[in-house]
C-alpha positions in Angstrom: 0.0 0.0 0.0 1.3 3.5 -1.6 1.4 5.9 1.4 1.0 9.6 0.8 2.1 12.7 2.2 2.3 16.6 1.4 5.7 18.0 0.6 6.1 21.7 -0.6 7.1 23.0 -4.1 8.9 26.4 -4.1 10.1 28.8 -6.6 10.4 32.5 -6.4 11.1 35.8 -8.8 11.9 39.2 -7.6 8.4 40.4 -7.5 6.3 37.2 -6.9 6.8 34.1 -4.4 4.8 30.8 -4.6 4.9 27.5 -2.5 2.3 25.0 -3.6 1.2 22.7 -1.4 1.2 18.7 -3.1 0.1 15.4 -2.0 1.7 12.9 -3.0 3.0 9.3 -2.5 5.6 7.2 -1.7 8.3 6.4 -4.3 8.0 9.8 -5.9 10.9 11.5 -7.2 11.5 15.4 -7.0 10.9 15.5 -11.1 7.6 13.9 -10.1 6.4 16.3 -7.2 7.3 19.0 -9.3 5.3 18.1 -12.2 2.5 17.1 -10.0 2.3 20.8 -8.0 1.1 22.5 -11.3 4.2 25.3 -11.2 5.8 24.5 -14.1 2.1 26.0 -15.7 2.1 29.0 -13.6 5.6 29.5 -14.6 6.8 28.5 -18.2 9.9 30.1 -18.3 11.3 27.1 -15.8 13.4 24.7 -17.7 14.2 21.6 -15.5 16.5 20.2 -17.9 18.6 22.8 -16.6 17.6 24.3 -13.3 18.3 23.3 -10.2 16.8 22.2 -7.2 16.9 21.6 -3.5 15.2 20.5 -0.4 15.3 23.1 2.2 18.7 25.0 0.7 20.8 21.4 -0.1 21.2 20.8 -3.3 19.3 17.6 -4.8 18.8 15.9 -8.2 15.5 15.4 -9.9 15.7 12.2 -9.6 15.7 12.0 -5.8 12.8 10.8 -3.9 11.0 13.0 -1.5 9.8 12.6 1.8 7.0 14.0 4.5 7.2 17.8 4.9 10.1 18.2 2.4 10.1 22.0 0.8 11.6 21.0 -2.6 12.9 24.5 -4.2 13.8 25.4 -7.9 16.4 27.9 -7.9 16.7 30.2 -10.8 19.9 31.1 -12.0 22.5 33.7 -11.0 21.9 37.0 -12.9 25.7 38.1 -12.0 28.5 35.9 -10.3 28.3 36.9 -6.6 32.1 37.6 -7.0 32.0 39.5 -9.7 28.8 41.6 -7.8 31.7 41.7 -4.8 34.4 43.0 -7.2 31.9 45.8 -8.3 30.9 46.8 -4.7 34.9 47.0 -3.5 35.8 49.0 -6.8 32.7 51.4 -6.5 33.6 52.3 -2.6 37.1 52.7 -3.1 36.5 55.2 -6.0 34.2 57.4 -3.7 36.9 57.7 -0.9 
């Protein structure tokens, strides 16, 4: 007997958050829960061949499995290198002084 649970399916922009809540059951992969919650409608411009994902901030693959309560999170990609945005912070200060 299949036994099913709700886990969490995140993704946020700048302007807009969503968590969907999902039921699902056991055996089911990330892929899978993600594909269930409906967010890949509300948001087309997520590619999952090549985003990635996490449960609660560790990185994961699709193919995972998922258990009770798990917030599974697609993270979009970096719009600048956080070094590079560090660089550009340093170099801006020191040419104020």
């Amino acid at each position: 007997m299949n036994k099913h649970f709700y886990v969490e399916v995140a993704y946020a922009m700048r302007d807009k958050q969503c968590v969907l809540k999902v039921e699902v059951a056991s055996g089911t992969t990330i892929e899978m829960a993600i594909h269930c919650s409906g967010i890949l409608k509300q948001f087309p411009t997520i590619h999952l061949e090549t985003a990635e994902v996490g449960v609660f901030g560790k990185r994961r693959q699709l193919s995972d499995g998922v258990h009770e309560g798990d917030r599974i999170e697609i993270y979009r990609p970096l719009m600048i290198d956080p070094k590079d945005a560090r660089r550009a912070k340093a170099k801006k200060l020191k040419q104020g002084r």
